[in-house]
N, C-alpha and C positions, 0 to 999 in steps of 0.2 A: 798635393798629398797631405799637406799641412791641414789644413782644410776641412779636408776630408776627416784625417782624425779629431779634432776638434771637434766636429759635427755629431760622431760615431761615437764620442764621451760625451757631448752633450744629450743629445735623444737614448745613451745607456744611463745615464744621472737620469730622467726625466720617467724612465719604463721603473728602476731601482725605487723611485718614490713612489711611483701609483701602485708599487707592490706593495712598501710600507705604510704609508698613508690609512689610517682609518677615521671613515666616515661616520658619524652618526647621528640619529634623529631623536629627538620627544616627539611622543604625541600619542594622546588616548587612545585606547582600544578595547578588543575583549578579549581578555585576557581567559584562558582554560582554569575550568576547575576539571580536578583529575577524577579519578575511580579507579583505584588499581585495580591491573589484571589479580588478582590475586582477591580481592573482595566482588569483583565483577563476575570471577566463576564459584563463589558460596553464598551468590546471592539469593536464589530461587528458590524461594517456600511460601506455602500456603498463610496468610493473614487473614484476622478478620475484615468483613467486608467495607469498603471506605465510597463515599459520596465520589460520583463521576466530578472530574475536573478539566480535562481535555480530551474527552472520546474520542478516538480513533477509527478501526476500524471495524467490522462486528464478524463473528461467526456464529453458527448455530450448529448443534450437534447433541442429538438426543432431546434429552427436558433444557435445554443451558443455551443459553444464550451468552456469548462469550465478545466480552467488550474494551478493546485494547484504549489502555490509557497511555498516552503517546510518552514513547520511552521509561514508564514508569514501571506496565505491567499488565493484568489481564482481570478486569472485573468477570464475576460467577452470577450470571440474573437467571435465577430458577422461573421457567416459563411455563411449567407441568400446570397453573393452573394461569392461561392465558389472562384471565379478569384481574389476576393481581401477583404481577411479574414483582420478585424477592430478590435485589442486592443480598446475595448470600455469602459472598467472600472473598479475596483480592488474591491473586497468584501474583508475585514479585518477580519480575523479569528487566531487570534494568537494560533500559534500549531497543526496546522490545517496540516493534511497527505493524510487523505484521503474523500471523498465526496460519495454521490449517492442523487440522486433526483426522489421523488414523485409526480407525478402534478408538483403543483407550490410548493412544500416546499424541500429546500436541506439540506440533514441532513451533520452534519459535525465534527470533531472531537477536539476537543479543548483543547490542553493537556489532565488531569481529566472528560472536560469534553464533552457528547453530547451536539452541538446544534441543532435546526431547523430554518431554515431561509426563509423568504417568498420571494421571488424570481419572482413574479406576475410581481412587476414591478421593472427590474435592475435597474432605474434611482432610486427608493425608496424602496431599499433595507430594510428589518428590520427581529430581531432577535422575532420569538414567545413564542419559550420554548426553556429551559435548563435545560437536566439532569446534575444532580453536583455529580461529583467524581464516575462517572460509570466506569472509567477504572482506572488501578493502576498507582501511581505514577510511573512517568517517566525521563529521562534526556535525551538533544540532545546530539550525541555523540560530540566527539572532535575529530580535528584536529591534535593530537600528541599524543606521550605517555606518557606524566604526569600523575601522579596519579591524579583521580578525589577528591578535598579536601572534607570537611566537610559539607554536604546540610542539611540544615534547614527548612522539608514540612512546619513547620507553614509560614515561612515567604512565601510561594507564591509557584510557578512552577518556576521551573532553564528554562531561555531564551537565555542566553549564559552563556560563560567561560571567565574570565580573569587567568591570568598568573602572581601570585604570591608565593611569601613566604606566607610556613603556619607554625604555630607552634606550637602543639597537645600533647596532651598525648597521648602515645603508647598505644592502643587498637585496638582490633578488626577491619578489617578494612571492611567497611556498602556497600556494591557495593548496585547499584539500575540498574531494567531496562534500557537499551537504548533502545529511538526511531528508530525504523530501517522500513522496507520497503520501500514500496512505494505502480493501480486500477484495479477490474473486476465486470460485470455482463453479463453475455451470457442469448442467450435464452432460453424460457422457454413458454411449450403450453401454459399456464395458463395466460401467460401476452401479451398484446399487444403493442409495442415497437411502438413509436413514429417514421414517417418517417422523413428522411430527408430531411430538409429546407423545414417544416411543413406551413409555413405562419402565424406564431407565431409572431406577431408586441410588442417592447416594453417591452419585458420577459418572461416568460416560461410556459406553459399553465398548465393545471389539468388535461391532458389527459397522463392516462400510465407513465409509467418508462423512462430514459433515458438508456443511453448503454455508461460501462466502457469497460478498457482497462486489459489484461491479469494480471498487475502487483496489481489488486484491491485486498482490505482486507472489503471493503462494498459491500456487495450486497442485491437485494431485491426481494420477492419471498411473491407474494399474498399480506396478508394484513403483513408484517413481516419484519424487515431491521434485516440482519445480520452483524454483525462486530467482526474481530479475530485480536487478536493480537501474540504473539509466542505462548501459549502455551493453549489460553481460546476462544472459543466463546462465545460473548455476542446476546442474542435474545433481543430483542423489536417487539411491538403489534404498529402497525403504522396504524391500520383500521383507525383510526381519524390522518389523516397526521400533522397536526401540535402540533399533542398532543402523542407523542412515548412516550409509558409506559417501562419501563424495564422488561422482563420477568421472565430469568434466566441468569445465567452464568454461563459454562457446560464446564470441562477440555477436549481437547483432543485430546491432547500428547504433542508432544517437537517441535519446532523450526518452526511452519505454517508461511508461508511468503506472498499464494496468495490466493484469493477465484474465483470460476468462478460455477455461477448456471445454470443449462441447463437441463433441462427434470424431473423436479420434485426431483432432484437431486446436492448437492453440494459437487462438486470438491476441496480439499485443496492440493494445493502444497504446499509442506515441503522441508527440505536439503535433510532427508530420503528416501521422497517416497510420493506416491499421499495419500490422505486418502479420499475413497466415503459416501459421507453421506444420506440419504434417509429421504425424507421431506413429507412423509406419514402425518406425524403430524409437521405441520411447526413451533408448539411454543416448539417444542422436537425433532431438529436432533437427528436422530440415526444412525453411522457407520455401515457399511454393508461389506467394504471389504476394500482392501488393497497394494497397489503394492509398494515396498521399492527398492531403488536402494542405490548408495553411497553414501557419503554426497558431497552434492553439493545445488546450490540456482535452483529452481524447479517453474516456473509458467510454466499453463498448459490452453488448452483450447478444447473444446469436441463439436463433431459435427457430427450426423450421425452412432453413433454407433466407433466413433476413440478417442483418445483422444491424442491429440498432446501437449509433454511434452518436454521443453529446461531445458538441465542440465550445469548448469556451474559455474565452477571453482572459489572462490573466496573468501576473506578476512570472510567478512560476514557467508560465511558458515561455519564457521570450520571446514574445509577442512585438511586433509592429506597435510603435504607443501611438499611432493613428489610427490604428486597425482593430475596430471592434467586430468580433465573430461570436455569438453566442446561438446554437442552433442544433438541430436534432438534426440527423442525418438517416436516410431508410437507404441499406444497400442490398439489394439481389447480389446472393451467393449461387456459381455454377457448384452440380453437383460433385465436383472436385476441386471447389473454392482456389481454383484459377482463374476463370474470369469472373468479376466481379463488378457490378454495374449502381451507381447511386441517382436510385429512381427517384427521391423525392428529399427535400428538407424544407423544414421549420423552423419557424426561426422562434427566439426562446429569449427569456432577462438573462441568465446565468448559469443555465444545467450543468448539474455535478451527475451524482451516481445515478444508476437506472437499474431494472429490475423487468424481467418478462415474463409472464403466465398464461400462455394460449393465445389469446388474444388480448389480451389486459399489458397496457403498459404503464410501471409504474416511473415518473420521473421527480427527482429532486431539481426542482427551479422555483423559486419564488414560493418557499412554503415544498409540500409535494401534489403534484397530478398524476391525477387518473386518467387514462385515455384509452378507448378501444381504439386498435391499431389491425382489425378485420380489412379496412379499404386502405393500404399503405399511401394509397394517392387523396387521400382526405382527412390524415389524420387530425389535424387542427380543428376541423370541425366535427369531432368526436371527443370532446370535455367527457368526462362521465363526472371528475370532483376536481375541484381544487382546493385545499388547507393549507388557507394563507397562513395561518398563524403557528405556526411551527418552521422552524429551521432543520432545514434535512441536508443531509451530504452524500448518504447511500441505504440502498435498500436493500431486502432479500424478501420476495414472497417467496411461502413457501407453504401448501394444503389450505391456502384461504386463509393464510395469517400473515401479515405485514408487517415485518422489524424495521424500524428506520431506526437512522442516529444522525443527531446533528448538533451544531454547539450548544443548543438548547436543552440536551439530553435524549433517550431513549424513546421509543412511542414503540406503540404493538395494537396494530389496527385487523379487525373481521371483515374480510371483504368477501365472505360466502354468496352475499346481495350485495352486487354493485351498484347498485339504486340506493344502498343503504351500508355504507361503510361505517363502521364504529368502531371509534378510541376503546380500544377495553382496557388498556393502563398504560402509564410510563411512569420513567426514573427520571429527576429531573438533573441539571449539572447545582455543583455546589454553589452558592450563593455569593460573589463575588462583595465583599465588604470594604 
């Protein structure tokens, strides 16, 4: 019994100090720069127009072409006179990824939080509502492989990193989300799409939706904005456009990267695979089917019964580091995008965003290509262009005019004569010194 108590004071002396006991490390990191909440919701107003620096994502809506600078905000390129598109002015939206616009109100994301911006008139930009902390905290990713240091949500949203000694006690170590993507909204019977270079003077009118770009995470369908981030969709009730209620917020699955709505129905591209959702009740997506392929990065866009899908290869995806997949994919959609069959794929260097117009496919890979896509079992051998020399990431045709954006900047091509595509302007990125 002796023994025993000895033993029972010894392993309690032993539990007493690894309670007491604090551990701790050096070593580099990135360390958070903050933005309080408090300057993060009086940030939003109209500036004058500033040189592209990191393009994002693009929307278009009326004469405007609307060009997200990643976390910064939303470049205004006046497109009323195609031959020579006008940087006209900067809307400040700190953390701002992705957009989509109502009428005249453009909703936008703001680290934490939704906003709605009235957009009537670019020159007198103003912010109406703000939902607060609708989406989960976040952080920009970084630049190297430092461990991410110690973040503090009370103090604000992380804006950048510095690169310091940290000095901690050894615990657990707290990962959070990173920001990642990058725009979509396809057609849709139900909605009437603004035509191009409408005759909209001075900002962006209250008629219909605008039209994103394949790499979209906003899209909007009736009276409804959707927004996904990896792994959640968020619903809002947007029948009063400057007043988006929150609905719900509905899991479902792992790693969503793009959204594209088209026929009462929404498209998500994943690393995994497509996932179809049916908007019978639009304030209640419900899944309905399902096509998986390997992990790769996945925007997709749907037109006619096809759904035209780029798989490729990359950091982002978590990816197999043996496993190169870079490829176009052609899937037959049943007429109630249940069963779903992949008739053909092509294989590609790097395809990002993609863009469809009848039978015209527009692809970012290597530069951007032009492809009729009439015989879905031959497309490869139907080139109509390819321009190498440009950097693209995603597209929108939209009446025989072609927005792309890529690190390189903006371009806005005539493709009325597919035999004869022509640059009729860009904005270029700023000049790296």
């Amino acid at each position: 019994m002796k023994y025993i108590k000895i033993f029972f004071c010894f392993i309690s002396v032993l539990a007493l100090s690894s309670c007491m006991d604090t551990y701790t490390e050096d070593y580099m990191a990135n360390v958070p720069v903050y933005m309080s909440y408090a300057d993060l919701r009086s940030s939003v107003k109209a500036l004058p127009a500033r040189e592209l620096e990191k393009p994002g994502k693009i929307y278009f809506k009326d004469n405007y072409l609307l060009i997200v600078e990643k976390f910064k905000g939303i470049h205004v390129i006046d497109v009323s006179n195609p031959a020579n598109p006008k940087n006209t002015s900067f809307v400040e939206v700190p953390g701002c990824i992705d957009i989509a616009v109502k009428g005249h109100i453009l909703y936008a994301d703001s680290y934490v939080d939704l906003v709605a911006i009235d957009v009537s008139d670019i020159s007198k930009i103003k912010e109406v509502n703000r939902l607060k902390e609708v989406y989960p905290y976040a952080v920009p990713p970084t630049d190297n492989q430092l461990r991410i240091g110690n973040v503090e949500k009370d103090k604000g949203v992380v804006i950048a990193w510095e690169q310091k000694k940290e000095h901690n006690k050894l615990e657990e170590h707290i990962t959070y989300p990173i920001y990642y993507g990058w725009d979509s909204y396809g057609k849709n019977s139900n909605l009437s799409m603004d035509a191009a270079f409408g005759g909209t003077v001075g900002g962006i009118s209250s008629a219909s939706f605008g039209k994103g770009g394949s790499m979209a995470r906003f899209g909007l369908y009736d009276n409804f904005l959707y927004t996904v981030d990896q792994y959640q969709l968020f619903v809002f009730n947007v029948s009063e456009a400057s007043n988006p209620v929150k609905v719900v917020t509905q899991p479902i699955g792992w790693n969503v990267e793009t959204m594209f709505l088209y026929d009462h129905h929404m498209f998500l591209g994943t690393t995994n695979g497509m996932l179809i959702l049916e908007l019978v009740n639009p304030s209640a997506p419900r899944q309905i089917s399902s096509l998986w392929h390997v992990t790769t990065c996945d925007p997709v866009v749907v037109q006619d019964g096809y759904a035209y899908i780029t798989l490729r290869s990359g950091v982002t995806c978590n990816r197999n580091a043996n496993l190169s997949v870079n490829v176009l994919d052609v899937v037959k959609l049943s007429d109630d995008y249940k069963m779903n069959n992949l008739i053909a794929t092509y294989n590609m260097k790097a395809p990002y965003g993609l863009g469809i117009d009848n039978n015209t496919l527009f692809l970012c890979d290597d530069g951007l290509k032009v492809f009729n896509v009439a015989d879905k079992l031959n497309i490869n051998n139907n080139l109509i262009a390819h321009f190498k020399e440009i950097e693209t990431y995603d597209v929108i045709p939209l009446n025989k005019f072609l927005f792309t954006i890529g690190d390189d900047g903006f371009y806005l091509y005539d493709y009325s004569n597919l035999q004869d595509i022509k640059l009729l302007g860009s904005i270029p990125v700023k000049e790296q010194r």
